[in-house]
LOGUVEX-168853 format. One record per atom (N, C-alpha, C): atom name; x, y, z. Coordinates in pm, 1 decimal. Example, Ala and Ser with C-alpha at 12.3 -4.5 7.8 and 13.67 -1.06 7.14 Angstrom:
REM LOGUVEX-168853
N/1319.0/-569.0/780.0
CA/1230.0/-450.0/780.0
C/1320.0/-330.0/780.0
N/1285.0/-225.0/708.0
CA/1367.0/-106.0/714.0
C/1290.0/3.0/787.0
REM end
This chain:
REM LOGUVEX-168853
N/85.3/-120.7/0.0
CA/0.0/0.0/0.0
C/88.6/125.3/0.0
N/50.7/226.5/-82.6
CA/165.9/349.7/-122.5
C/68.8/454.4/-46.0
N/139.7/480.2/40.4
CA/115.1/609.3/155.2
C/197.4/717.3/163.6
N/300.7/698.4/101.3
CA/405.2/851.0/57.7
C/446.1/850.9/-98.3
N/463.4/972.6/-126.1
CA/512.0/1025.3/-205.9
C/622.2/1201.8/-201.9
N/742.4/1086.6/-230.0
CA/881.0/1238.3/-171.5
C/941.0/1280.3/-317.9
N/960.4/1383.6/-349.9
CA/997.3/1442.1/-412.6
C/1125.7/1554.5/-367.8
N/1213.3/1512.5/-544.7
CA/1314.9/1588.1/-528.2
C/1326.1/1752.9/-543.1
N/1414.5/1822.5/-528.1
CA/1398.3/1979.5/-555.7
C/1443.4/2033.7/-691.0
N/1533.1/2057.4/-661.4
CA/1594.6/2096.0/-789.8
C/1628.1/2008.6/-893.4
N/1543.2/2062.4/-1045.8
CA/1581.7/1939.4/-1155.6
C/1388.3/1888.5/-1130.6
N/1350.6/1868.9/-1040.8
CA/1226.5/1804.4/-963.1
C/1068.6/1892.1/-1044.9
N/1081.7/1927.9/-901.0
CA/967.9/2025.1/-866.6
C/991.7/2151.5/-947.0
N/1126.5/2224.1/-951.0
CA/1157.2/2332.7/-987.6
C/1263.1/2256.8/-1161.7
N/1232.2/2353.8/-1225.7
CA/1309.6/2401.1/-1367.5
C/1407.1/2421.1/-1342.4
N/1593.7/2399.1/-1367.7
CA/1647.8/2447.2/-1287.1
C/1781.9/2432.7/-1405.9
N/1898.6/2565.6/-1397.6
CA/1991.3/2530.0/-1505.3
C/2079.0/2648.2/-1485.5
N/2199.7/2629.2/-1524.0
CA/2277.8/2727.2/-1499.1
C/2323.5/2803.6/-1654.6
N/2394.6/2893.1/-1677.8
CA/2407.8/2937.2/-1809.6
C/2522.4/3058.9/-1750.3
N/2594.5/3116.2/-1869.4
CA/2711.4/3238.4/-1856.7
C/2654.3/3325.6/-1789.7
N/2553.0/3392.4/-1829.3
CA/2492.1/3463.6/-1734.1
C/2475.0/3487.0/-1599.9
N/2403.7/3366.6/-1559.6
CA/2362.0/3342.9/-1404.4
C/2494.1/3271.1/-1313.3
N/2588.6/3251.8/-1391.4
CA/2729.2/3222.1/-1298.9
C/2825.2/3346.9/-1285.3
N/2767.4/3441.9/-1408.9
CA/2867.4/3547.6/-1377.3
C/2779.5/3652.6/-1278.1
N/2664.8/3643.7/-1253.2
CA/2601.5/3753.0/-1209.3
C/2607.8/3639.9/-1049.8
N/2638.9/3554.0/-1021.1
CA/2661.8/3485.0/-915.3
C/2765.4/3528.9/-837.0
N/2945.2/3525.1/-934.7
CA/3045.7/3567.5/-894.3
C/3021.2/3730.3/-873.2
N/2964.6/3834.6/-930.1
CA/2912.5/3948.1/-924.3
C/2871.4/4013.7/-792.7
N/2752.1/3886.2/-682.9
CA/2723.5/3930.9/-655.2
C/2804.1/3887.1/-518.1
N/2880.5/3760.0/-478.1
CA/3025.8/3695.4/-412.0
C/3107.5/3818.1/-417.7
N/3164.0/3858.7/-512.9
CA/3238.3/3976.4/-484.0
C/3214.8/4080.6/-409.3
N/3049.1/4165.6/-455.7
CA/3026.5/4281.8/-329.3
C/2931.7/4255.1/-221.2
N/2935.3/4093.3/-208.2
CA/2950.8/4089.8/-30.1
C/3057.1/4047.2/33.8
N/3114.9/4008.8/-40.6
CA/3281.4/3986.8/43.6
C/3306.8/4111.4/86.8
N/3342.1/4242.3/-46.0
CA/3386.3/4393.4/-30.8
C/3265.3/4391.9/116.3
N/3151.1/4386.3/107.0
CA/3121.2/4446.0/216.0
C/3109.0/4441.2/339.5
N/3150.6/4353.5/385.7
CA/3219.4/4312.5/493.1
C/3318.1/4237.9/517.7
N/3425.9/4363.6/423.9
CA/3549.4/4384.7/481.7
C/3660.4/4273.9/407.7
N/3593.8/4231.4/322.1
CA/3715.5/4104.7/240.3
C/3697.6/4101.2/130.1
N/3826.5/4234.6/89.0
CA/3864.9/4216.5/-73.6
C/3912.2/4123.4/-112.5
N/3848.9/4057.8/-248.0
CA/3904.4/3923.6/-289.3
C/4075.7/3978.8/-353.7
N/4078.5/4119.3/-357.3
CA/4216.1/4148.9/-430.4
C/4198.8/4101.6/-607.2
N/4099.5/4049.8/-638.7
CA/4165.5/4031.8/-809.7
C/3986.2/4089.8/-856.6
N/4044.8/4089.9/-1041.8
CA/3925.4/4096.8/-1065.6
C/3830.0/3985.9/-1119.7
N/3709.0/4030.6/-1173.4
CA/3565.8/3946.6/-1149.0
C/3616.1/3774.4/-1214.4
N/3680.3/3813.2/-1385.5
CA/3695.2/3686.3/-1357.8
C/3795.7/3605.0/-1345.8
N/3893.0/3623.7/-1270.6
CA/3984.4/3568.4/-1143.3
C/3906.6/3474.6/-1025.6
N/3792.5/3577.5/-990.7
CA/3760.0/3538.3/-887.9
C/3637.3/3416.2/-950.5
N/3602.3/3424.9/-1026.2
CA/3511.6/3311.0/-1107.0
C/3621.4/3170.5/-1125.8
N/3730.7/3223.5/-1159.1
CA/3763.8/3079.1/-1173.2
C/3836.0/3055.4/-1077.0
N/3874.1/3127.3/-942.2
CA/3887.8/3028.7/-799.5
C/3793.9/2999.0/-784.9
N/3695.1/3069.0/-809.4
CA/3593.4/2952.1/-700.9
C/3508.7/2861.5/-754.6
N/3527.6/2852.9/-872.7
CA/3502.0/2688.3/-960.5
C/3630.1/2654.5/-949.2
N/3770.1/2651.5/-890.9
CA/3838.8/2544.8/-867.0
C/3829.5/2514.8/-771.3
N/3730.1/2584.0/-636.8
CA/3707.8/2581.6/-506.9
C/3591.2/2471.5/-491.6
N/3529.2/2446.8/-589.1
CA/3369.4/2339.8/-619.3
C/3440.1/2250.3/-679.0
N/3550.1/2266.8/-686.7
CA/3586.8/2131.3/-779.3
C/3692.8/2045.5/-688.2
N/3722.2/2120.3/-613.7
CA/3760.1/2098.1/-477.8
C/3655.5/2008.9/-371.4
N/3570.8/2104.1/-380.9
CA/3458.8/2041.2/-270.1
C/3432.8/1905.7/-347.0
N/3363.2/1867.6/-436.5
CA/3333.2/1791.7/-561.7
C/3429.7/1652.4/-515.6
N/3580.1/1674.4/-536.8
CA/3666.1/1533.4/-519.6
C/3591.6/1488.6/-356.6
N/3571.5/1585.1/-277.6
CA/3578.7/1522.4/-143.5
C/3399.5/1489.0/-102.7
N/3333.7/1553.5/-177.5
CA/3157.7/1535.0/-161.4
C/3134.0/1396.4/-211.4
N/3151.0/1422.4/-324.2
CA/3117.2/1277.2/-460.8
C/3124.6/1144.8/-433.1
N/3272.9/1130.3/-407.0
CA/3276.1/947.5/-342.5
C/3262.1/940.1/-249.4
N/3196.4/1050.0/-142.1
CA/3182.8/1009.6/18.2
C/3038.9/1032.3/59.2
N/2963.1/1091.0/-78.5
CA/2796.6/1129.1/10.6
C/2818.8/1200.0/114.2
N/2903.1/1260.0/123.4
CA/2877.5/1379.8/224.1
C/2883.5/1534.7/239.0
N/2767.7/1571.4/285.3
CA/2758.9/1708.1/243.4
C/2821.6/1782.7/398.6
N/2870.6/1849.4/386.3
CA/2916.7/1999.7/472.8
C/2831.9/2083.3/523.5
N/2842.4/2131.1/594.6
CA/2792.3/2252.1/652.5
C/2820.1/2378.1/533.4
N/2765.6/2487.2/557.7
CA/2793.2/2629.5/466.6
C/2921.2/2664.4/502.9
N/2942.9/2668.7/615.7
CA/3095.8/2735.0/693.3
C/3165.0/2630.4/640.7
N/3206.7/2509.3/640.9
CA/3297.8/2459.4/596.7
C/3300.6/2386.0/452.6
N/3238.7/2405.8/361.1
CA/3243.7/2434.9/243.7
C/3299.7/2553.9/189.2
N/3256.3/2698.0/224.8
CA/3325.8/2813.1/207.7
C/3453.6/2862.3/230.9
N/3449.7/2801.6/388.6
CA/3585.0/2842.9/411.3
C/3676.0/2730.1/369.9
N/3661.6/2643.2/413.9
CA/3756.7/2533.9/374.9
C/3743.8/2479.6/255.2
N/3698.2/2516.8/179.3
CA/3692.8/2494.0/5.9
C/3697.4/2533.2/-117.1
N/3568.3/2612.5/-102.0
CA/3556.5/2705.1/-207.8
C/3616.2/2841.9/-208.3
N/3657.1/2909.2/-72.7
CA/3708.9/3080.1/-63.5
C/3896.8/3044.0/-2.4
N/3880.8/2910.8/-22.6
CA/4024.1/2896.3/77.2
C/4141.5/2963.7/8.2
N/4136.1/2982.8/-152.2
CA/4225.7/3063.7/-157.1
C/4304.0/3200.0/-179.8
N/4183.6/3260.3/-95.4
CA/4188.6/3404.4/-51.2
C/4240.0/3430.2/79.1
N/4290.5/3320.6/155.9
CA/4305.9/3323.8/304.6
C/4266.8/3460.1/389.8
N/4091.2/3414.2/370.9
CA/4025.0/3533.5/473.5
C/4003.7/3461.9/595.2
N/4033.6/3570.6/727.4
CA/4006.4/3488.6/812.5
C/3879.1/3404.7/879.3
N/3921.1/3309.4/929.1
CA/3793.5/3219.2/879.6
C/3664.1/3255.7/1044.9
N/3738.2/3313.1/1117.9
CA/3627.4/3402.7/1194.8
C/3589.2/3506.8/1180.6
N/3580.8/3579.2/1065.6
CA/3557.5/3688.5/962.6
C/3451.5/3628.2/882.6
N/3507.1/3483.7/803.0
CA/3404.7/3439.1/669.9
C/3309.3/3399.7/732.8
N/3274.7/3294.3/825.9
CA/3204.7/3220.8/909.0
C/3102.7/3249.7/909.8
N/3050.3/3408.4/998.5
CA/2906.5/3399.9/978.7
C/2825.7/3472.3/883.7
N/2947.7/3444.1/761.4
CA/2808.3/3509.8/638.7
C/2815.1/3409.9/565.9
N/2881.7/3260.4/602.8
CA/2813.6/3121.5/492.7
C/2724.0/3110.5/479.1
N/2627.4/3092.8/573.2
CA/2495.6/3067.3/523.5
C/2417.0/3208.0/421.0
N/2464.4/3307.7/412.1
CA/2425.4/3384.6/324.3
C/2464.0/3369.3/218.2
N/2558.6/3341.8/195.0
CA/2648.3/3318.6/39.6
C/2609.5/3156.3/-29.3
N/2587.1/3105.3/99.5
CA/2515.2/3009.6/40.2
C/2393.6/2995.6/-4.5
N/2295.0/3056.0/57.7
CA/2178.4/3113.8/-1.9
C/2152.1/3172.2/-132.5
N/2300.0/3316.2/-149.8
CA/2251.3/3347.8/-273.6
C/2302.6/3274.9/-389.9
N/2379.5/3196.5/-327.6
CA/2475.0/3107.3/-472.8
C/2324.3/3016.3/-506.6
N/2291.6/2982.7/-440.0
CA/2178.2/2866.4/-481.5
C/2043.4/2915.4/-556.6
N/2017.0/3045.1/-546.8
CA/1937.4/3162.4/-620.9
C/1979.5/3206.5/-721.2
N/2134.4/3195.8/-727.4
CA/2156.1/3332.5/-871.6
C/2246.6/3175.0/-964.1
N/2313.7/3136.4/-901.7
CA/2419.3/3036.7/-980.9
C/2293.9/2951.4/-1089.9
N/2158.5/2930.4/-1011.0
CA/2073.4/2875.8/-1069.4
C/2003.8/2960.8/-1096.7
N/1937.4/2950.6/-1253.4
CA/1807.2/3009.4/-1313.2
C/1700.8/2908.4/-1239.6
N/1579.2/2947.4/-1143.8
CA/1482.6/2831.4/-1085.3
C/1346.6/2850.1/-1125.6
N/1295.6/2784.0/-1122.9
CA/1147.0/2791.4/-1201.7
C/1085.2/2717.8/-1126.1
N/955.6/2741.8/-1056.6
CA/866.8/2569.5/-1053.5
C/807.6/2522.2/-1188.6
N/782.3/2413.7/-1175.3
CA/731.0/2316.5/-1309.9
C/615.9/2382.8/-1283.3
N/537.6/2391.4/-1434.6
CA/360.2/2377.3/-1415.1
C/319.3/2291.2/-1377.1
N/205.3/2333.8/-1314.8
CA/162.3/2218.4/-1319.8
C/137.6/2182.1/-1159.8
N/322.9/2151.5/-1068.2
CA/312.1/2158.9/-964.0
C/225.5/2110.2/-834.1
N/159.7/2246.2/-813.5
CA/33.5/2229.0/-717.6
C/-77.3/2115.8/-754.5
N/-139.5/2159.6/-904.8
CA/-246.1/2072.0/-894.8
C/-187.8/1939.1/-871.0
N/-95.2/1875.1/-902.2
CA/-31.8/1741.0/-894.3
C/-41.0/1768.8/-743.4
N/-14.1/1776.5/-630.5
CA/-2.7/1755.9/-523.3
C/-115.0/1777.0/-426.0
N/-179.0/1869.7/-504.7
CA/-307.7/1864.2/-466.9
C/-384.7/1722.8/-468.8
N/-369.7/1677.6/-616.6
CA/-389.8/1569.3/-639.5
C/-372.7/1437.3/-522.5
N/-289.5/1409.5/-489.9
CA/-185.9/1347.8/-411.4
C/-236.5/1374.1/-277.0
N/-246.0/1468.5/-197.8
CA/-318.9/1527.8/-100.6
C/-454.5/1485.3/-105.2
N/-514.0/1505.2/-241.0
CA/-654.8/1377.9/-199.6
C/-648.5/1253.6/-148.8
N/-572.9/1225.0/-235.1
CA/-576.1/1077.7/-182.4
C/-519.7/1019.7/-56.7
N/-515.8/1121.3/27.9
CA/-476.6/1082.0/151.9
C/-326.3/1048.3/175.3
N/-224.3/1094.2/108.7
CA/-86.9/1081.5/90.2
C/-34.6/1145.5/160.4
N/86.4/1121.6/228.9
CA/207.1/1226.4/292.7
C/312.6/1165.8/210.0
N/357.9/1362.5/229.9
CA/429.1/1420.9/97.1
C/529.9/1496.1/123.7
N/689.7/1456.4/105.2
CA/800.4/1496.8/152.6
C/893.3/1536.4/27.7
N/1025.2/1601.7/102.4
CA/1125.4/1665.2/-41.0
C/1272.1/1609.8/-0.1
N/1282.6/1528.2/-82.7
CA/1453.9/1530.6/-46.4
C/1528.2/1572.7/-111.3
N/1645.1/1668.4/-70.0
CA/1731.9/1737.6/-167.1
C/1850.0/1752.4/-135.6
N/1924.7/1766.1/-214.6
CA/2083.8/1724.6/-205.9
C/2078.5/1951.9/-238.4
N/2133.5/2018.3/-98.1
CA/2204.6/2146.0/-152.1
C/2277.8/2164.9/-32.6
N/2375.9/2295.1/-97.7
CA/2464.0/2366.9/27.8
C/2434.4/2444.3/99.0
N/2260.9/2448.3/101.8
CA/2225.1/2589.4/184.3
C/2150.8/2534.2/275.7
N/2152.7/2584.7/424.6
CA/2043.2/2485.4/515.8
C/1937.4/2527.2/488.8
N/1873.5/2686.5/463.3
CA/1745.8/2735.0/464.2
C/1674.5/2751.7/335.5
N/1798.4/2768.9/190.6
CA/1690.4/2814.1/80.3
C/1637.2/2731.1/10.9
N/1604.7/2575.4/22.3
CA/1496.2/2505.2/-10.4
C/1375.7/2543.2/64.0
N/1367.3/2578.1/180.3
CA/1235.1/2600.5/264.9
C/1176.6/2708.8/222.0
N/1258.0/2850.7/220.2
CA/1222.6/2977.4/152.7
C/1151.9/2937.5/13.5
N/1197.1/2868.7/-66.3
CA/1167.7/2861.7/-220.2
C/1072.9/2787.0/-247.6
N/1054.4/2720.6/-146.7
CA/940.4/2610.9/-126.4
C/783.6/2679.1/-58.8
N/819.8/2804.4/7.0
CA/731.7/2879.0/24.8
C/690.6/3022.7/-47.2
N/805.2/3044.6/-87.9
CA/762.8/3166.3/-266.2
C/683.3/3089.6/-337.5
N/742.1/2972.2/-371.7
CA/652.7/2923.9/-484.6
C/489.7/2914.5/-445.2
N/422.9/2876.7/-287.0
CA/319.6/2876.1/-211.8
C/295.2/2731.9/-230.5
N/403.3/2618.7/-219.7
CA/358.5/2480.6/-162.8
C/451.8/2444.5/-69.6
N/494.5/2485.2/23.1
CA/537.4/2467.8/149.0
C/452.4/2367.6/227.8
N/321.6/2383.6/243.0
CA/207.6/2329.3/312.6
C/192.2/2203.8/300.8
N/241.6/2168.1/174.6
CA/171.2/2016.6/119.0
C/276.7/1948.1/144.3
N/387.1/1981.0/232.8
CA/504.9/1896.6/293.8
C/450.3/1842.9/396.1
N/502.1/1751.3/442.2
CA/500.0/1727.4/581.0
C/635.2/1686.5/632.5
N/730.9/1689.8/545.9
CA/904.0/1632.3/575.7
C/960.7/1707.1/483.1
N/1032.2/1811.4/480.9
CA/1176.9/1859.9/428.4
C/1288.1/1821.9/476.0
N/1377.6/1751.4/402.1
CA/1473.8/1607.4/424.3
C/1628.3/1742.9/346.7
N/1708.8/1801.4/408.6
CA/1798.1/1828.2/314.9
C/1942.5/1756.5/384.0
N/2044.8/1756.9/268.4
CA/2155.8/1703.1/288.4
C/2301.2/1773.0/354.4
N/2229.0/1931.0/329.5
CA/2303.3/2021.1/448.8
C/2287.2/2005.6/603.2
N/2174.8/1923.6/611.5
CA/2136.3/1947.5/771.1
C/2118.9/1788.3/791.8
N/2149.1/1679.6/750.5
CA/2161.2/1520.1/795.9
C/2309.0/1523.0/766.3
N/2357.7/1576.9/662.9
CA/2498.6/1543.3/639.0
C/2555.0/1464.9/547.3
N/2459.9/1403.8/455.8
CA/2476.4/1258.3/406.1
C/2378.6/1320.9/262.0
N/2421.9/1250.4/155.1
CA/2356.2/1327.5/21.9
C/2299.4/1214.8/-43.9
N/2171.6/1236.2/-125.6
CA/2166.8/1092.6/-228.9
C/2285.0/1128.4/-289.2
N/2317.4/941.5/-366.8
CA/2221.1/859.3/-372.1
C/2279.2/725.0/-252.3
N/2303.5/828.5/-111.6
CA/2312.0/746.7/30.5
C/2156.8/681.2/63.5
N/2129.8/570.1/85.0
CA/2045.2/567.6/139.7
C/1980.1/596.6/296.7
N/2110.3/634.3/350.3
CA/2029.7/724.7/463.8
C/1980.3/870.0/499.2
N/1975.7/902.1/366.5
CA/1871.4/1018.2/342.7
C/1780.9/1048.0/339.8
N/1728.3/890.5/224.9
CA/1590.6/825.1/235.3
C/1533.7/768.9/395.3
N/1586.7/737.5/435.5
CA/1546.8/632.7/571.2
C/1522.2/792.0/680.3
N/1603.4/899.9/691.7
CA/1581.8/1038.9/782.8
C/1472.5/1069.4/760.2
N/1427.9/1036.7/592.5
CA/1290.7/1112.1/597.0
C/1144.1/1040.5/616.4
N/1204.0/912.7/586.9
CA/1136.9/765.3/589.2
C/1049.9/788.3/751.6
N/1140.2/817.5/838.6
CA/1182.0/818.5/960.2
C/1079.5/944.1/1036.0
N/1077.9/1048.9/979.2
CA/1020.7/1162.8/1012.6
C/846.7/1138.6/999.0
N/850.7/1087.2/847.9
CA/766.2/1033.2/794.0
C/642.8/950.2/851.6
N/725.1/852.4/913.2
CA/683.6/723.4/962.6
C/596.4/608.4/870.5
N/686.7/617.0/775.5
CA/718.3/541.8/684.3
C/782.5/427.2/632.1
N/756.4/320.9/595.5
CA/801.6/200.9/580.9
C/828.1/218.7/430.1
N/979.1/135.5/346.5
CA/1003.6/191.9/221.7
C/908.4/151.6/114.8
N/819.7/-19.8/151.9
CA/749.7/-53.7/95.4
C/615.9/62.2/46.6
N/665.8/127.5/139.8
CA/495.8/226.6/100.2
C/549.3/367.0/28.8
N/697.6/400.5/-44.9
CA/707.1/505.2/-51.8
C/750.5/536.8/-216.3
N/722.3/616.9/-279.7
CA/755.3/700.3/-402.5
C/841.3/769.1/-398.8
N/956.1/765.0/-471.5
CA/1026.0/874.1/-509.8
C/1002.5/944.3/-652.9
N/1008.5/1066.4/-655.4
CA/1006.6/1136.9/-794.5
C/1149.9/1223.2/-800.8
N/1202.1/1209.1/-926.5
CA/1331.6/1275.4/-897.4
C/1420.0/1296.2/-1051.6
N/1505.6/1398.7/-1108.7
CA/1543.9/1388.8/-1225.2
C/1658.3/1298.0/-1282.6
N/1695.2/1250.5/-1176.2
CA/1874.5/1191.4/-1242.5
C/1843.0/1033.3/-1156.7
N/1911.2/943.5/-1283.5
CA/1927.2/820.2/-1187.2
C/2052.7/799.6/-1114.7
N/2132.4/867.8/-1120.5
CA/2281.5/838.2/-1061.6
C/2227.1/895.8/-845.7
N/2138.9/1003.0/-845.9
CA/2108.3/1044.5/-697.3
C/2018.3/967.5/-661.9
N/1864.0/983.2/-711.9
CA/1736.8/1008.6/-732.7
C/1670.9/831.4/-742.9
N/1695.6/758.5/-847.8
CA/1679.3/657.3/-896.6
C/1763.2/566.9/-796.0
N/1864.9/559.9/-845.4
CA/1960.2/433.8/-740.8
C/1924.6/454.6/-570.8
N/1935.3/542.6/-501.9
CA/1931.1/598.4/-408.8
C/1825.8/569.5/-360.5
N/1670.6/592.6/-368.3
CA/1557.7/506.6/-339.8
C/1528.4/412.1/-343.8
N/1616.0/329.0/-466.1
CA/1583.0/233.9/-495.6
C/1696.6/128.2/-382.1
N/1816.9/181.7/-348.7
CA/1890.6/115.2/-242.0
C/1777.4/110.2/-121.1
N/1726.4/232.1/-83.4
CA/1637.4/256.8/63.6
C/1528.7/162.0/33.1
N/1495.5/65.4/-68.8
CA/1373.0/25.0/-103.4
C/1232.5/60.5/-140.4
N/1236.1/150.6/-180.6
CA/1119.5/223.2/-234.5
C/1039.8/150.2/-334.3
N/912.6/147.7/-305.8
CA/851.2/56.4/-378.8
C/844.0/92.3/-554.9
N/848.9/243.0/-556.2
CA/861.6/281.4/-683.4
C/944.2/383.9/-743.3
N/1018.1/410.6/-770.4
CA/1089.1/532.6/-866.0
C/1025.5/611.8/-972.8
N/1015.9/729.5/-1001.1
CA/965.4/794.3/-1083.5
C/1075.5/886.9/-1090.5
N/1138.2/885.9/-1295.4
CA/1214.7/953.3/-1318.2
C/1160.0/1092.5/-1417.5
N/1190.2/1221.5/-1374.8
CA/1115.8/1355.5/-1486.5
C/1291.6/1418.6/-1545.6
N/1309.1/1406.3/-1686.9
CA/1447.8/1451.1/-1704.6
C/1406.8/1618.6/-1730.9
N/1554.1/1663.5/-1658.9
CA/1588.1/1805.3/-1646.1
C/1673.3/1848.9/-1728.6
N/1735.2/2001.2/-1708.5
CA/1866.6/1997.1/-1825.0
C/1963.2/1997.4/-1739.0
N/1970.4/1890.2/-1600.5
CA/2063.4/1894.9/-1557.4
C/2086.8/1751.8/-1564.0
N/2007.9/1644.4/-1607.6
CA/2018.6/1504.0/-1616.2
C/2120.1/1411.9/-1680.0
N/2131.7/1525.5/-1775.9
CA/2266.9/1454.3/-1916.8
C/2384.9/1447.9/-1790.4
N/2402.4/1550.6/-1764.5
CA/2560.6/1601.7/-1673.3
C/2541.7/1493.9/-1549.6
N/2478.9/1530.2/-1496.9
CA/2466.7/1459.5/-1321.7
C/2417.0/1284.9/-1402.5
N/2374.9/1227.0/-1512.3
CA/2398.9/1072.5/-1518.2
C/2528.3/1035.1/-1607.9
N/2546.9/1083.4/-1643.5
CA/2701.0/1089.3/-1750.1
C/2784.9/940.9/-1686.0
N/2820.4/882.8/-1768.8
CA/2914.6/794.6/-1712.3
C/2880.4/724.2/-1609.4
N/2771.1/698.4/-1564.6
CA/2730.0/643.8/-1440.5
C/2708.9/467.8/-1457.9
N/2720.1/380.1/-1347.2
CA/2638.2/245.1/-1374.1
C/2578.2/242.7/-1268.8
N/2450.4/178.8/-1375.7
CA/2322.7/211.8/-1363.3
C/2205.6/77.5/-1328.3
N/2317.2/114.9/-1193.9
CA/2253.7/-55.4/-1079.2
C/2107.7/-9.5/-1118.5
N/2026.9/87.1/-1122.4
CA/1881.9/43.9/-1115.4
C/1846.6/134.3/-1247.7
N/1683.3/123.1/-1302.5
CA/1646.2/167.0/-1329.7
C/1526.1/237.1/-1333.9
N/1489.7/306.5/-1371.9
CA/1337.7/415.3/-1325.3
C/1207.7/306.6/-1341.2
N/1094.6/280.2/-1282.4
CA/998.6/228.1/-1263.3
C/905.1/292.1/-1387.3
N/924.3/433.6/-1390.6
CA/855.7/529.2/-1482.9
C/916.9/628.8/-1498.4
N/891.4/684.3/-1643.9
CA/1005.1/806.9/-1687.7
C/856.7/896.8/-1761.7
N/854.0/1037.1/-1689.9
CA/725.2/1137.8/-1772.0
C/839.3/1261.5/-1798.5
N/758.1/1310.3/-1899.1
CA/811.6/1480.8/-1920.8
C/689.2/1577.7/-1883.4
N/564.8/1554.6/-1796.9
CA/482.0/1640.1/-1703.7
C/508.0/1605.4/-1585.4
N/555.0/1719.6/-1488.3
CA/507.4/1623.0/-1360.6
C/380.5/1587.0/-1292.0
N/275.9/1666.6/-1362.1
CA/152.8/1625.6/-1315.0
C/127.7/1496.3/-1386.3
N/194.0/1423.2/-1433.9
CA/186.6/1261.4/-1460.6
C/201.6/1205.5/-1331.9
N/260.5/1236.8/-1219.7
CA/310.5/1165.7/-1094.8
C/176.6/1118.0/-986.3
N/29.1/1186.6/-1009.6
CA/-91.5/1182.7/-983.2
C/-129.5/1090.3/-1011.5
N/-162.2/1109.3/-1205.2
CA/-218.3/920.9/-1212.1
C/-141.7/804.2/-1202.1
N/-30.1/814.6/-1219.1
CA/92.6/721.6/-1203.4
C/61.3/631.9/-992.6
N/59.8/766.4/-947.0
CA/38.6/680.3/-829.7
C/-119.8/675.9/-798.1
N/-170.3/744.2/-824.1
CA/-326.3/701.1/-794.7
C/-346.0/526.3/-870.0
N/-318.5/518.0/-958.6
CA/-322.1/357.7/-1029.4
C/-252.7/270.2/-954.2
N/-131.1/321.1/-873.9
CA/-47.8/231.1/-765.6
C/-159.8/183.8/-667.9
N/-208.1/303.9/-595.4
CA/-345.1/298.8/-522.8
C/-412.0/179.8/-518.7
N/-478.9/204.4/-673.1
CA/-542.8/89.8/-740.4
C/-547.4/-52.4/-756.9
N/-424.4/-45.5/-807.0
CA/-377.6/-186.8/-873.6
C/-331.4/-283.4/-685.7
N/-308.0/-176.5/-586.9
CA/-323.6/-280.2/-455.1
C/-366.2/-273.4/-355.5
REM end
């Protein structure tokens, strides 16, 4: 019997993609909050663009094969800004801001159409309905989740800044499983990439996978093996309604 349905964020629920633009107006806006409190990066704009994509690429060797996500403070300081040697009780308490806006501007974000009525949907049928998401910011999935105005139809926001552990770990799934009170036999995942999203539920046992491709799917499955595969693959996400209402059904 399918009694949850969790969904991913970004790539997910939201439209989501980066482009020249929105990485330079990212580093743009990294630069005059550093200047403003008090830490010239010393070079110009794009200097400072390409430390700190060698600073993510940094984080990246040590995130990737370990499923583990960081805190804001020690991602920033110890990764991505490390080689500006600002002092790191200076950088400290504006990570979580910089992490915030990197996750706003670095990304162009959109919600999907559609969205609400799908969960609305879902919400009929007597479902609890959670988000798991792999980011570096503790708070701006919750914020963005409430601009958009479906905050409500959560009952578990699961992120990987604040357990510590990222898909496609399966104890990401099981934190929210957990919150939930949820058994995996009863749970849905919806999500864009099979390398996080797909394998990752499908390790936690999830009775079903549901894959929606993004334009971040090519990159994040690239080269991957591909212990599992998607149960179902849509390009609406309001497909995720009848898809599980028929789960409903069929037991």
């Amino acid at each position: 019997m399918i009694t949850t349905v969790m969904f991913d964020m970004g790539g997910t629920l939201e439209d989501i993609f980066v482009d020249e633009a929105s990485d330079k107006e990212a580093v743009r806006k990294l630069d005059e909050m550093l200047r403003g409190w008090g830490m010239d990066p010393g070079v110009d704009l794009d200097t400072l663009r390409d430390r700190v994509t060698q600073g993510w690429v940094r984080y990246g060797r040590f995130r990737d094969p370990s499923d583990i996500e960081l805190k804001p403070e020690e991602i920033w300081c110890g990764y991505v800004l490390t080689d500006f040697g600002f002092p790191r009780e200076k950088l400290a308490p504006h990570c979580e801001q910089i992490a915030h806006m990197w996750e706003v501007t670095h990304y162009h974000r959109a919600l999907r159409p559609r969205v609400a009525e799908m969960l609305s949907g879902l919400k009929g049928l007597g479902l609890k309905l959670g988000v798991i998401s792999n980011t570096a910011a503790l708070y701006q999935v919750f914020d963005s989740l409430r601009e958009y105005g479906i905050r409500d139809f959560f009952q578990d926001v699961t992120l990987s800044s604040i357990t510590g552990v990222r898909k496609p770990c399966p104890d990401i799934f099981r934190v929210s499983m957990y919150q939930l009170q949820s058994e995996p036999a009863e749970c849905v995942y919806v999500g864009d990439t099979v390398s996080r999203d797909i394998i990752g539920s499908k390790r936690a046992g999830f009775a079903a996978a549901i894959q929606i491709g993004s334009k971040l799917t090519g990159e994040k499955d690239a080269g991957i093996h591909r212990e599992f595969e998607p149960d179902y693959l849509i390009e609406d996400i309001y497909d995720v309604y009848p898809i599980v209402k028929q789960l409903l059904e069929a037991r």
